[in-house]
N, C-alpha and C positions, 0 to 999 in steps of 0.2 A: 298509457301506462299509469298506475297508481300505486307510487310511492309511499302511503300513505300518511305524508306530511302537512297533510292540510291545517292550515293555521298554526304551526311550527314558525318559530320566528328563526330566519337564517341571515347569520351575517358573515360577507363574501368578503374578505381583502382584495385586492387588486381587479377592481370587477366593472371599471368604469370598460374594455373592452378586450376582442378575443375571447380566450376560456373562459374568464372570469364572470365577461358578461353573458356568454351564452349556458354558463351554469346558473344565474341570476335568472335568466328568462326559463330554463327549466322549472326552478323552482317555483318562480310565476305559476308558469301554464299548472303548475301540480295544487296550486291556490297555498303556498306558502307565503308568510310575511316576511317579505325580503330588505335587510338594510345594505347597499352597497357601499365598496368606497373606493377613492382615488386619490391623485394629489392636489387635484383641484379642485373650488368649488365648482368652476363651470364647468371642467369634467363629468364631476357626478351629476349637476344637473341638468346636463346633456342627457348622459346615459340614463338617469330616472324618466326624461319623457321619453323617451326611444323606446324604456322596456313599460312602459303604462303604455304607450301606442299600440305595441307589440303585441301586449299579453292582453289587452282588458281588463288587466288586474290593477289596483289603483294603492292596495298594499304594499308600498316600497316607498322607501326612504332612501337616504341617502351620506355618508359623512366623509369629508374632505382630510384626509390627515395623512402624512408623510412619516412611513415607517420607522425611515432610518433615524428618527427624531425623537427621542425621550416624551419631551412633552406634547406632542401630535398623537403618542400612543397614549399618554395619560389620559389624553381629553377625551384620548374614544373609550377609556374604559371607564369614564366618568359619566358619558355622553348615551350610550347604548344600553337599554335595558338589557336582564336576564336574556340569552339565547336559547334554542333547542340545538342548532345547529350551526359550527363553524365552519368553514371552509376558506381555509388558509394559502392564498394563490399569490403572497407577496412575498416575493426572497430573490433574493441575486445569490446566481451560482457561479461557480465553473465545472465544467463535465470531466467527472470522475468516479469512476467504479463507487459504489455504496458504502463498499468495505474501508477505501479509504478516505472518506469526511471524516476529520476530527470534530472531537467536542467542541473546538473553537470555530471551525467551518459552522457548525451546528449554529453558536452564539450569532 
């Protein structure tokens, strides 16, 4: 498949494993520069050599920062160049029809 995102820089929240990580190795194999992240360092730096093993792509980074944290999101947005691509796979939910998430669910 060609996405045609090659050398697009994508940055994955919650992506050290599951969907998060297997959208990170997609974007790999597509030759995308991928920064993941989790809540650990050794989390991510697990998953960064898992998905270099993976892919043979050597384009991926990695950053440690916990959502639910003010200043964990500061540092990544201090931390992470310009993106092409977000993908946003960190939230706590509870299962509820669409129509009814408030704006505050939302926050």
């Amino acid at each position: 498949m060609n996405l045609k995102i090659k050398d697009k820089v994508v940055f994955i929240t919650g992506s050290t494993a599951g969907i998060g990580f297997a959208t990170a190795e997609r974007f790999l194999h597509e030759g995308a520069t991928v920064i993941i992240n989790g809540r650990t360092n050794a989390g991510v730096d697990e998953a960064v050599t898992q998905l270099k093993t993976r892919t043979k792509n050597d384009n991926i980074s990695g950053i440690a920062a916990d959502f639910s944290k003010v200043g964990d999101i500061n540092n990544v947005l201090k931390s992470i160049p310009t993106v092409d691509i977000l993908v946003n796979n960190t939230g706590i939910f509870e299962p509820k029809a669409f129509s009814d998430i408030s704006d505050e669910d939302w926050y």
